[in-house]
C-alpha positions in Angstrom: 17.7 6.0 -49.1 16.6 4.5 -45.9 12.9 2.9 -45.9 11.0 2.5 -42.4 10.1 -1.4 -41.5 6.5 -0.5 -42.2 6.9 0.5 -45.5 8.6 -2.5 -46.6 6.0 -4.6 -44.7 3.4 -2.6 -46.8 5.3 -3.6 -50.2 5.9 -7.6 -49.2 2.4 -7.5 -48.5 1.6 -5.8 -51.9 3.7 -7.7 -53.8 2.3 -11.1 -51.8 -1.1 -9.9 -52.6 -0.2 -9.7 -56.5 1.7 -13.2 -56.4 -1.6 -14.4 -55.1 -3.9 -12.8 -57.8 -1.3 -14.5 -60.4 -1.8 -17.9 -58.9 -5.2 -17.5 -59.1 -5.1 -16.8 -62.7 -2.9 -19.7 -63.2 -5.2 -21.8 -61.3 -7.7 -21.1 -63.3 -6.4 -21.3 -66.6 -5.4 -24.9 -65.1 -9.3 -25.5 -64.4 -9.8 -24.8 -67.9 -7.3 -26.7 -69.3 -8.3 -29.6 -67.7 -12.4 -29.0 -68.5 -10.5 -29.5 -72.2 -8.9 -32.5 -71.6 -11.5 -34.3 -70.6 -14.0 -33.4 -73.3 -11.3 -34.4 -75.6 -11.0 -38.0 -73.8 -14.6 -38.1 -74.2 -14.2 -37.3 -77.8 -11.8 -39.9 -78.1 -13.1 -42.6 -76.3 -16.3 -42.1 -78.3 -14.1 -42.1 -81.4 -12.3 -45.7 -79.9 -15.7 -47.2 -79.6 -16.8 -46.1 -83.0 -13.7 -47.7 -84.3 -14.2 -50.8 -82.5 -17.6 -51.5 -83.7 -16.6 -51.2 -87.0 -13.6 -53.3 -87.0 -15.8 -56.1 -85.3 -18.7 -55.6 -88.0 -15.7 -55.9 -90.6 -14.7 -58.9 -89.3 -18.3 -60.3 -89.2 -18.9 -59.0 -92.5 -15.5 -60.8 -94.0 -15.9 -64.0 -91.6 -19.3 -64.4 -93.7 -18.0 -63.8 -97.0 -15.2 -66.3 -95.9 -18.0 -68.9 -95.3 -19.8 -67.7 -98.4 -16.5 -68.5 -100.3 -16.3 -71.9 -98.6 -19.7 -73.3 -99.7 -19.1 -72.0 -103.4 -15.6 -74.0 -103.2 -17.3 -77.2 -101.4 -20.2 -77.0 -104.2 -17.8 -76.7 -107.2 -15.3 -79.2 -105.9 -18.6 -81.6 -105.5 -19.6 -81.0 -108.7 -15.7 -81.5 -109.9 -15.6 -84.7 -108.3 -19.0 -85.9 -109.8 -18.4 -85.2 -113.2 -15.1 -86.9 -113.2 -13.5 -83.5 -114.2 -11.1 -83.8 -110.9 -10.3 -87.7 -110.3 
């Protein structure tokens, strides 16, 4: 079964044409794709700041309690010292 040069042309042509209709497919499934990744690293750096502000108020919030501690220590050790409970 012999086939002409033209018919073969035809059916590279054909089958070029449907490699090309793939790619595009593929290219926009890749578009997509990508549209999702960066609303998830927007997510995510949203989600990182979030969890840097809170670790920094934490810290704020314990560095006080820290200095809170200190001045109740200071105050009972001064009081310690001038009853004569700590000589």
């Amino acid at each position: 079964m012999k086939t002409d040069p033209e018919t073969s042309m035809l059916r590279l042509s054909d089958d070029i044409g449907k490699m090309a209709d793939r790619i595009g497919v593929m290219a926009d499934r890749i578009g997509t794709m990508a549209d999702r990744i960066l609303e998830t690293q927007k997510i995510q750096s949203q989600n990182m700041e979030l969890t840097q502000k809170s670790a920094l108020e934490m810290m704020n919030i314990m560095n006080d309690q820290l200095k809170a501690n200190h001045k109740i220590l200071e105050l009972l050790i001064g009081k310690g010292l001038n009853s004569g409970m700590l000589k």
